[in-house]
C-alpha positions in Angstrom: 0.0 0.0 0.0 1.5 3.6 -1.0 2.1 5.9 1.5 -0.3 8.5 0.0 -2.9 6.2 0.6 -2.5 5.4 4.0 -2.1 9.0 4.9 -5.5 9.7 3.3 -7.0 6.8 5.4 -5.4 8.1 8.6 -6.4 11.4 8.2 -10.0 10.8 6.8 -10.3 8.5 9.9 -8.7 10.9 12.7 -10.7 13.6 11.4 -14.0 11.8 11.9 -12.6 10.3 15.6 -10.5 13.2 17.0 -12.3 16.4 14.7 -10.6 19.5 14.6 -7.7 18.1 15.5 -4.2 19.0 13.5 -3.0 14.9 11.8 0.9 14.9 11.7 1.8 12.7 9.3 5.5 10.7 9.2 7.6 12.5 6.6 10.6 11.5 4.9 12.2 9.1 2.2 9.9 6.2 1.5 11.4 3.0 1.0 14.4 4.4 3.6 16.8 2.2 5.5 16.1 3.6 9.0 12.7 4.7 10.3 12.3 6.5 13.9 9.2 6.2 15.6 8.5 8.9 18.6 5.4 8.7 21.1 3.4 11.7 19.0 3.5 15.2 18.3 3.8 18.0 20.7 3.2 21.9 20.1 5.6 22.3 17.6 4.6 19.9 15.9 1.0 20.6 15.6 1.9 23.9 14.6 4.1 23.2 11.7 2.5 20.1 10.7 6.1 17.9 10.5 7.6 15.2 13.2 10.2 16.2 15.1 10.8 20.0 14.9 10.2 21.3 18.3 13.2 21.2 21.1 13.2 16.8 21.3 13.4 17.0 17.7 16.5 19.1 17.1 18.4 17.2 19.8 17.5 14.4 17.4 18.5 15.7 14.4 22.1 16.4 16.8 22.3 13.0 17.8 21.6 11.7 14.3 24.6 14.1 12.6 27.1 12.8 14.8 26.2 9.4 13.3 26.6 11.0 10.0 22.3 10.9 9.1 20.4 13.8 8.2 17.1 13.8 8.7 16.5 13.8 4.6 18.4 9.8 5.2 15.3 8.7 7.3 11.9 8.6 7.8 10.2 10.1 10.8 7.0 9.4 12.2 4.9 9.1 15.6 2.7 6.4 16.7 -0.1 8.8 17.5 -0.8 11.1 15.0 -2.5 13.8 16.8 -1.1 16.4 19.6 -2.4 14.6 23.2 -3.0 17.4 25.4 -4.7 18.6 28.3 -5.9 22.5 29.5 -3.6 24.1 32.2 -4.9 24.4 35.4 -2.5 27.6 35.9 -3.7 28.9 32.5 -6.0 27.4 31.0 -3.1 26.6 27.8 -2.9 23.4 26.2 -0.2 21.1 27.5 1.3 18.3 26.7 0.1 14.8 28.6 1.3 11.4 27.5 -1.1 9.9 24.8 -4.4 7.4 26.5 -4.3 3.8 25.4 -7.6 4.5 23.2 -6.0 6.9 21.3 -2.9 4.6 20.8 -4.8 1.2 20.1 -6.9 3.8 17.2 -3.3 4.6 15.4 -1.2 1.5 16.1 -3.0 -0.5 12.7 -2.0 2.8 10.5 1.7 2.7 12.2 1.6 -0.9 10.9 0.7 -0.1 7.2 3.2 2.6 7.3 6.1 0.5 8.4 4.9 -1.5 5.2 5.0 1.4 2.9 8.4 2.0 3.9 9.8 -1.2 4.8 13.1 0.1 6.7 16.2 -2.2 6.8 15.9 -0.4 10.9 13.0 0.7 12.6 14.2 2.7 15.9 11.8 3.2 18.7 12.1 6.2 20.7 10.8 6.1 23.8 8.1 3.3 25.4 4.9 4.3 23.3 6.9 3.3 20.6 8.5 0.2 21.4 5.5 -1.3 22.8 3.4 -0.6 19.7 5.6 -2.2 17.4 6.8 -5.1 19.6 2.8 -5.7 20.4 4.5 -5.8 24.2 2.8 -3.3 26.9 5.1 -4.5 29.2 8.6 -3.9 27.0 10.4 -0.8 28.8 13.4 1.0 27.3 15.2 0.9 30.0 15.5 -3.0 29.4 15.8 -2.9 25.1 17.6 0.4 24.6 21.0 -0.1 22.5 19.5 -3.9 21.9 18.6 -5.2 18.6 15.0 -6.8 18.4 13.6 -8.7 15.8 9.6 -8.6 15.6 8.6 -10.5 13.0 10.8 -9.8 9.7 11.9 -6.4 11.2 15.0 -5.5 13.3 14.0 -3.2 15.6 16.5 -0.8 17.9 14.6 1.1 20.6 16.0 4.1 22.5 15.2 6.5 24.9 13.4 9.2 23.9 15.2 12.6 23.2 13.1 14.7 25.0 14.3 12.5 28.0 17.6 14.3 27.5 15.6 17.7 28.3 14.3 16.3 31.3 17.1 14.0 32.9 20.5 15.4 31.5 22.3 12.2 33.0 20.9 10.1 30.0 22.9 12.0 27.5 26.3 9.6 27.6 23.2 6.8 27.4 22.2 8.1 24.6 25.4 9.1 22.3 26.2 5.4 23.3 22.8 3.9 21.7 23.9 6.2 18.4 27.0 4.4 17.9 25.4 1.4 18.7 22.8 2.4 16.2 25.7 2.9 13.4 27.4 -0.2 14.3 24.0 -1.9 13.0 23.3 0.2 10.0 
């Protein structure tokens, strides 16, 4: 099935489930030799429509030059499509919360078509949402599988933390430059 397609599926579908709210599709080189996977989109992303721009997204793209990718080499995507957010109580914003298992379960089958479309040599999972979507495991953590190789069905499959992580816990950083050589000893 062609990307194209699926994208029109996904969005015809969220828009009927979750209306009014922004679809960020996965962007990037179809039939690609490594495809990241992230949790879902947060402001930024909503905003500009694209995976992977806001502050998580250009530590990313940092860790993924020092491996000597740029982010035209890969293909980027989310397992939920839509921003999951909640209204501040301090002022009444949106926020960022972590995405609800019914809005995960509703985008896991299109995540599955996608990784079809673009059948990557590597699919790396960043972050838990991730890993347990496409290793059909709610119980996988990334603190066990990050840096690992995985095979789920046909597919090698190297999770890793998240990089907003990074943001939040500075200490994973030497975890994670680690994981990217990993990551290039496996390309």
């Amino acid at each position: 099935m062609e990307l194209n397609y699926i994208n029109k599926l996904m969005s015809e579908a969220s828009s009927e489930r979750f209306s009014g709210r922004k679809v960020v599709l996965g962007e990037g080189k179809p039939k690609c030799n490594i495809m990241l996977i992230g949790e879902a989109p947060g402001a930024d992303e909503e905003e500009q429509g694209r995976p992977f721009v806001g502050k998580a997204g250009k530590n990313l793209m940092g860790f993924l030059n020092t491996a000597g990718l740029k982010r035209e080499d890969v293909y980027l995507t989310n397992v939920v499509k839509i921003r999951p957010f909640k209204l501040s109580a301090k002022t009444g914003g949106k926020i960022n919360r972590p995405p609800e298992r019914e809005e995960i379960n509703f985008f896991i089958p299109f995540l599955k078509m996608e990784i079809e479309a673009v059948n990557p040599n590597l699919i790396v999972t960043l972050g838990n949402v991730p890993l347990q979507a496409v290793t059909d495991d709610k119980k996988a953590t990334i603190g066990e599988y990050h840096g690992k190789i995985i095979c789920v069905g046909e597919s090698r499959v190297f999770p890793m933390y998240h990089p907003a992580a990074i943001i939040y816990n500075r200490g994973l950083e030497d975890v994670y430059y680690k994981d990217i050589e990993k990551l290039v000893d496996n390309l």
